[in-house]
C-alpha positions in Angstrom: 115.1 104.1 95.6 113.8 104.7 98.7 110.1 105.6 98.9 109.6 106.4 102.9 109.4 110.0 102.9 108.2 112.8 100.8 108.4 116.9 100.9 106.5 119.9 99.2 109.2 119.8 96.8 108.3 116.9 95.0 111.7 116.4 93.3 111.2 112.9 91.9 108.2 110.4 90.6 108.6 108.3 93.1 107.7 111.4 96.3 104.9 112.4 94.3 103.4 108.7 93.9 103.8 108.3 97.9 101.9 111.7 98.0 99.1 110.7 95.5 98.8 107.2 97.6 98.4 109.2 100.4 95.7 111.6 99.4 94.1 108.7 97.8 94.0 106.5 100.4 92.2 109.1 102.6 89.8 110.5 100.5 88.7 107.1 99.2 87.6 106.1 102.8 90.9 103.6 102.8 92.8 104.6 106.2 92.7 100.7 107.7 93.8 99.4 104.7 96.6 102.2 104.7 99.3 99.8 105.6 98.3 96.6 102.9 97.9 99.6 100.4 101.4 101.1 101.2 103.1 97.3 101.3 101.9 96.7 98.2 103.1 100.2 96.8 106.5 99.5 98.3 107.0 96.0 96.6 106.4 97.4 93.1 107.7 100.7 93.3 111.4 98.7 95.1 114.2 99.8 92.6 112.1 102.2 90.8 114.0 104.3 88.1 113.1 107.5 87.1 114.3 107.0 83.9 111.8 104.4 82.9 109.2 107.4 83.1 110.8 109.2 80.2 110.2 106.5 77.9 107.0 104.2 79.5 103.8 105.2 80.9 105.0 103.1 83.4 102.2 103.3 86.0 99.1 104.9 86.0 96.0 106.0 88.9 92.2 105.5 87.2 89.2 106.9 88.6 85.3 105.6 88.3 82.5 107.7 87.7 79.0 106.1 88.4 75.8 106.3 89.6 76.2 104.9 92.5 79.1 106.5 93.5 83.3 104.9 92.9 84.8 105.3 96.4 87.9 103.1 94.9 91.8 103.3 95.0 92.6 102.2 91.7 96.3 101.9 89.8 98.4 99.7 87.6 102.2 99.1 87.0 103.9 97.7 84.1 107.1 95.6 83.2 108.5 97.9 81.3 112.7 98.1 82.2 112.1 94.9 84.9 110.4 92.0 83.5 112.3 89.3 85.5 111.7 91.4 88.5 108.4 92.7 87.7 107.9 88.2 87.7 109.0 88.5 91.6 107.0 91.4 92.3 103.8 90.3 90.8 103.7 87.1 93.0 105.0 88.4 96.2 102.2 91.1 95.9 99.8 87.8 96.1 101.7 86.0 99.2 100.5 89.5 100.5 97.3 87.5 101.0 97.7 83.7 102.1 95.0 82.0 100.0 92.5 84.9 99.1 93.3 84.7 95.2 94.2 81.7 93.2 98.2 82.1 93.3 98.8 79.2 91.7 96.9 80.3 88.7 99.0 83.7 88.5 102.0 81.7 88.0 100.8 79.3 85.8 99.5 82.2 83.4 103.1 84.6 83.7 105.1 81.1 83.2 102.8 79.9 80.3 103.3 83.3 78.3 106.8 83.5 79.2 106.5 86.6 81.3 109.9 87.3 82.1 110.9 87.5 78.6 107.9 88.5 76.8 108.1 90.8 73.5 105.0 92.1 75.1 104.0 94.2 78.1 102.4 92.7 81.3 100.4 95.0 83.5 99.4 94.5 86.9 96.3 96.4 87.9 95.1 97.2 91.7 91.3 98.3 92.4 90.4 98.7 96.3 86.7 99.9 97.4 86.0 101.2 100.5 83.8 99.0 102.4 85.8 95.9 101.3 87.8 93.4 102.7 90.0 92.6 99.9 91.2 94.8 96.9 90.4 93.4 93.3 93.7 92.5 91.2 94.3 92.4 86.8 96.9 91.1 85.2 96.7 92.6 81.4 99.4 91.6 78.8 99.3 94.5 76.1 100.7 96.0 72.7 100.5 92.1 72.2 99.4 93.5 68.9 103.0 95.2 67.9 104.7 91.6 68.1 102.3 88.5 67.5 100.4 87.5 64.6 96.7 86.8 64.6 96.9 83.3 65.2 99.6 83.7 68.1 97.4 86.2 69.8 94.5 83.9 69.5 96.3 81.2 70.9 97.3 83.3 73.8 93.7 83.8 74.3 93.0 79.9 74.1 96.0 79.6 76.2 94.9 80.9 79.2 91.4 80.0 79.3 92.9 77.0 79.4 94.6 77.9 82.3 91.4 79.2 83.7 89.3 75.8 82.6 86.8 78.5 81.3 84.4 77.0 78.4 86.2 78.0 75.0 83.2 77.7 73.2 81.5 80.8 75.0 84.2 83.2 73.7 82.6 85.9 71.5 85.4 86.5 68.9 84.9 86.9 65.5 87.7 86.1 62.7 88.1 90.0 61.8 88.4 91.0 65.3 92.2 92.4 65.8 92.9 91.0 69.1 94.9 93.9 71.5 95.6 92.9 74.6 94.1 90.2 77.0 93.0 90.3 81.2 93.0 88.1 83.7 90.5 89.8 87.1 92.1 87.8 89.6 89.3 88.0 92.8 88.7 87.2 96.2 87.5 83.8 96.9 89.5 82.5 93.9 87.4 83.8 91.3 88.4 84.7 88.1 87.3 86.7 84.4 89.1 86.9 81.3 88.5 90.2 79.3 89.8 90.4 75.7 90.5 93.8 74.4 89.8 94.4 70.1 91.4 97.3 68.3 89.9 99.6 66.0 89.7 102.9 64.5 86.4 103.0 64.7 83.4 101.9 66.7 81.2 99.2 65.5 77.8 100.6 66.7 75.9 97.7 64.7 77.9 94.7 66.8 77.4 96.5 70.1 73.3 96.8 69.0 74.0 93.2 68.4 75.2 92.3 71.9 72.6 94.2 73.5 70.0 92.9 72.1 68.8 96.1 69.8 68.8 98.1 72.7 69.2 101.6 71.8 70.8 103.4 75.1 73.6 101.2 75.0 74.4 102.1 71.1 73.3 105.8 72.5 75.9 106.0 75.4 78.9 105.0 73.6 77.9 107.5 70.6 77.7 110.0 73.7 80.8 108.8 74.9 82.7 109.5 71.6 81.3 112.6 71.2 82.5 114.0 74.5 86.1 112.8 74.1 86.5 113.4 70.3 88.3 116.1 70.3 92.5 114.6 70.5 92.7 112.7 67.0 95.4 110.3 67.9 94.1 107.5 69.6 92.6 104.5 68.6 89.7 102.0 70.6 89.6 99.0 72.1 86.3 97.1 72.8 86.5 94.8 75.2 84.2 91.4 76.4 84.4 90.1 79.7 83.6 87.0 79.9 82.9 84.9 83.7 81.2 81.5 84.2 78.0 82.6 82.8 79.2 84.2 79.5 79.8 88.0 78.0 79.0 89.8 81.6 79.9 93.2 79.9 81.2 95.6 76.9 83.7 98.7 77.7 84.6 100.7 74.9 88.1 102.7 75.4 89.7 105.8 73.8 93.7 105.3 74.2 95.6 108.1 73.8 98.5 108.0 71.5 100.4 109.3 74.4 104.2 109.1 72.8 103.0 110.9 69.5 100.6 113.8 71.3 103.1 117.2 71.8 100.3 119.3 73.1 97.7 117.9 75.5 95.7 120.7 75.9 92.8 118.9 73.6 92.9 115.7 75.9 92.1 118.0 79.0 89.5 119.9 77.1 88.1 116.3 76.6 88.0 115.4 80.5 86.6 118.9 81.3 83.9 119.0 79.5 82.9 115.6 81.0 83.3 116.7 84.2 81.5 119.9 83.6 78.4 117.6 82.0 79.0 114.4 83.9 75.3 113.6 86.3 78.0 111.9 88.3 78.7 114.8 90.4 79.9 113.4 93.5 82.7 111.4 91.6 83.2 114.5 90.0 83.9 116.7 93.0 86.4 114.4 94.0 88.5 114.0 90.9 88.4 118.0 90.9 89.8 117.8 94.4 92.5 115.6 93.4 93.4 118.2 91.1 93.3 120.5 93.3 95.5 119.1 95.6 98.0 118.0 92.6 98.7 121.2 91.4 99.2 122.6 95.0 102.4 120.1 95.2 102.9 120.9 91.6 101.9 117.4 90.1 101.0 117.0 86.7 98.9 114.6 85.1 98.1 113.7 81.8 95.8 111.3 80.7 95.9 108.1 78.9 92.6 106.5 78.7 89.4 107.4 79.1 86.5 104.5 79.0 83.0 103.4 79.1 81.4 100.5 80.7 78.4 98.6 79.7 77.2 95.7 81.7 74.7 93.2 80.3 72.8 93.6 83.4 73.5 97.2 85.9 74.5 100.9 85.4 77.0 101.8 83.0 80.0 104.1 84.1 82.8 106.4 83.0 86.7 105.3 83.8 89.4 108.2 83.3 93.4 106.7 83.6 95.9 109.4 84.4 99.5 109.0 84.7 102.3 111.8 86.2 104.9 113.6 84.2 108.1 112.8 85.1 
């Protein structure tokens, strides 16, 4: 399917993700990295069926919220309906950028897990910030949960910190943790983190007290965090640690929306606009309204997926919300 040219009409997924790219990429402060932003668009998005959108998330656009301010393009793409060609995709998106990123290491990792014929899903996630030079790139393997045991999802874990020669012995896991998906941040200069997501129906306010030393903001904001988006019942949370060369670097606790079971979303969206009505982050705010704005103007719809918080050991915390379009 081709995805050159677009109209008001919006009569498939695949015009209204060239338009979304496009607004993005503009009001994100993006324009001269337009073209890597549109290659890379075009290599994923190749033989795109709109069928897949009917039965997957398939893709979806996040947006920051922070103090400082998120001018970011952010997005991820799944497997789902391609895995031997998602395989092809995900490395060609790296020859994209000679020897920025540790290639060899993204093959290694797919090839190790079996990618290409995974009972699992593997994500690729795309995060660009204006000022720059290179975008930041995830690879997530996910509902990891649905198909492995305990043990086999722990040795996926081992497996590719392995692959990463990260030090085993500084992974916080504990033997009840219910291991949900795993990340690989894949960043310029070769550098690498591994974040591994937990599961719950609940949220352990003791173990996060725990990590942060018995500070109580950090307990404070995530009981904050819950309380705003509390409203749509089915969901359940991960919490997940990433981990770099010097340990836990931060915690981010997520809300995932039980998006294949919720008929009505109208309690999701009350969620998001009451953050956004209370949110201090108000210039990030202003321009998620905006790209509402403009959405419903070409008659897109969103619905939302995720919405998350994120603690660093050391910094600001911020607000992620994850969107994806209605087909």
């Amino acid at each position: 399917m081709s995805l050159n040219r677009y109209n008001n009409r919006m009569d498939t997924v695949a015009d209204k993700i060239i338009s979304i790219f496009d607004f993005l990429i503009t009001r994100n402060g993006l324009s001269s990295k337009k073209r890597e932003i549109e290659r890379i668009r075009e290599i994923l998005f190749t033989d795109f069926n709109n069928e897949w959108k009917k039965k997957n998330q398939k893709f979806d656009f996040s947006f920051s919220f922070k103090d400082r301010g998120a001018d970011s393009m952010r997005f991820s793409y799944n497997n789902f309906g391609e895995k031997k060609g998602f395989y092809d995709k995900t490395l060609a998106i790296f020859d994209l950028f000679d020897d920025a990123y540790n290639k060899g290491t993204v093959k290694r990792i797919l090839d190790a897990l079996d990618s290409r014929n995974a009972v699992f899903q593997t994500t690729i996630g795309f995060e660009w910030g204006r000022g720059d030079a290179l975008p930041r790139f995830k690879i997530y393997f996910e509902e990891i949960h649905q198909k492995l045991s305990p043990s086999e999802r722990m040795e996926l874990v081992e497996k590719i910190a392995g692959i990463l020669d990260f030090d085993r012995t500084q992974l916080i896991i504990k033997a009840d943790d219910v291991i949900g998906a795993i990340c690989v941040d894949f960043l310029p200069q070769k550098k690498t983190n591994l974040k591994v997501y937990f599961m719950s129906h609940t949220i352990d306010f003791s173990y996060v007290k725990e990590i942060f030393c018995g500070r109580d903001d950090a307990g404070d904001a995530i009981r904050e965090f819950c309380d705003i988006f509390s409203l749509e019942k089915l969901c359940f949370y991960y919490m997940a640690r990433r981990f770099g060369g010097g340990g836990m670097q931060s915690v981010k606790v997520y809300k995932i929306y039980e998006v294949a079971s919720i008929r009505d979303f109208s309690r999701s969206y009350k969620e998001i606009f009451h953050f956004l009505k209370y949110s201090p982050m108000k210039n990030d705010v202003r321009k998620f309204r905006e790209l509402l704005a403009f959405s419903l103007k070409k008659k897109i719809l969103f619905y939302p997926v995720i919405s998350s918080i994120d603690l660093p050991l050391g910094g600001s915390m911020k607000y992620d919300l994850y969107v994806s379009v209605l087909d």
